[in-house]
C-alpha positions as CSV (number, residue, x, y, z in Angstrom):
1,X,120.9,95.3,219.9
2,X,120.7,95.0,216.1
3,X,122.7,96.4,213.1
4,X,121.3,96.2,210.1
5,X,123.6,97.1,207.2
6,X,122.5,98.0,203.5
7,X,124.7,98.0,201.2
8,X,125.5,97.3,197.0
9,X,128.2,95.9,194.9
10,X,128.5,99.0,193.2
11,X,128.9,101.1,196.1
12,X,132.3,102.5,195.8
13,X,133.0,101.7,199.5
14,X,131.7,98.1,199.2
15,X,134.9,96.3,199.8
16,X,136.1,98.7,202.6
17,X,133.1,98.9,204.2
18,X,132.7,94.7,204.3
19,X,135.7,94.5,205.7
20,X,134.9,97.4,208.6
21,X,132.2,95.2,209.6
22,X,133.8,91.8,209.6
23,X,136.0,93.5,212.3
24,X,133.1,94.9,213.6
25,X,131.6,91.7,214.1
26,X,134.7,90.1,215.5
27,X,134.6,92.2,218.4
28,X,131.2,92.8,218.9
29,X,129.7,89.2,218.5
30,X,126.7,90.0,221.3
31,X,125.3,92.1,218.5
32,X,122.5,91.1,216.0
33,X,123.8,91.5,212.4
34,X,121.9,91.7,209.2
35,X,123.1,92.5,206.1
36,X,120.7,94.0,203.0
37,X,121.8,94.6,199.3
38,X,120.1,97.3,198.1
39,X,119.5,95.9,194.9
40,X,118.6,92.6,195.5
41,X,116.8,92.9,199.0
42,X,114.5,96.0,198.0
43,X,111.5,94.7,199.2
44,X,113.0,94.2,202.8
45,X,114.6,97.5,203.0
46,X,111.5,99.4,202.0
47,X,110.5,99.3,205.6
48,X,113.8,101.8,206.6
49,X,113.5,104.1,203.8
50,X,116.7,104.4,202.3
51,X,118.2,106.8,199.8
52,X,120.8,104.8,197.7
53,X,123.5,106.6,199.5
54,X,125.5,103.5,200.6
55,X,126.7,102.1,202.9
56,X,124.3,102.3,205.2
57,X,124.1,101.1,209.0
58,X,121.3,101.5,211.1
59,X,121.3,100.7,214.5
60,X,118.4,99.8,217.1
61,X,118.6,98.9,220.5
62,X,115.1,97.3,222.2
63,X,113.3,97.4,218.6
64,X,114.1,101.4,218.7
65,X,116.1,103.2,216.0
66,X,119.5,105.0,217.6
67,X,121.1,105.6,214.9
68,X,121.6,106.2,210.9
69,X,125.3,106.2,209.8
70,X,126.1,106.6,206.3
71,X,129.6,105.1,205.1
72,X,130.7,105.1,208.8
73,X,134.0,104.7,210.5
74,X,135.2,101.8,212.9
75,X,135.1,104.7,215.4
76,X,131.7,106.1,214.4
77,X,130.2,103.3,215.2
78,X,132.3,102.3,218.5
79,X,131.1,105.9,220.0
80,X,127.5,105.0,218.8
81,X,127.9,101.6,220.5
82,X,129.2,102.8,224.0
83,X,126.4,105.5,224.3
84,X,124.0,102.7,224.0
């Protein structure tokens, strides 16, 4: 499983949303993280077609898209996660 997570310093959930997923991370370290700032990574996140409507997670599980969360909750994601 992967998250990928895109995100921007001027986002005005920047600081909340980094620290969501640094618990996130914490308690689920069997998951692939990668992090994308939407300015400076644009040629990287071309391939997931974002709007710049941020934060953005997306999550994949075998190389398949599940899900598309914009500025999520801890418990958003934790639903998303035990469906998987």
């Amino acid at each position: 499983m992967e998250i990928i997570n895109i995100n921007a310093l001027w986002s005005q959930n920047y600081f909340n949303h980094k620290t969501l997923m640094q618990k996130l991370e914490n308690q689920h370290n069997e998951i692939k993280y990668t992090e994308y700032d939407y300015d400076f990574h644009r040629e990287q996140i071309k391939f997931f077609n974002v709007a710049p409507m941020l934060p953005i997670l997306i999550i994949f599980n075998d190389n398949q898209e599940v899900a598309r969360l914009y500025n999520p909750t801890l418990e958003q994601i934790e639903k998303i996660l035990t469906q998987i």
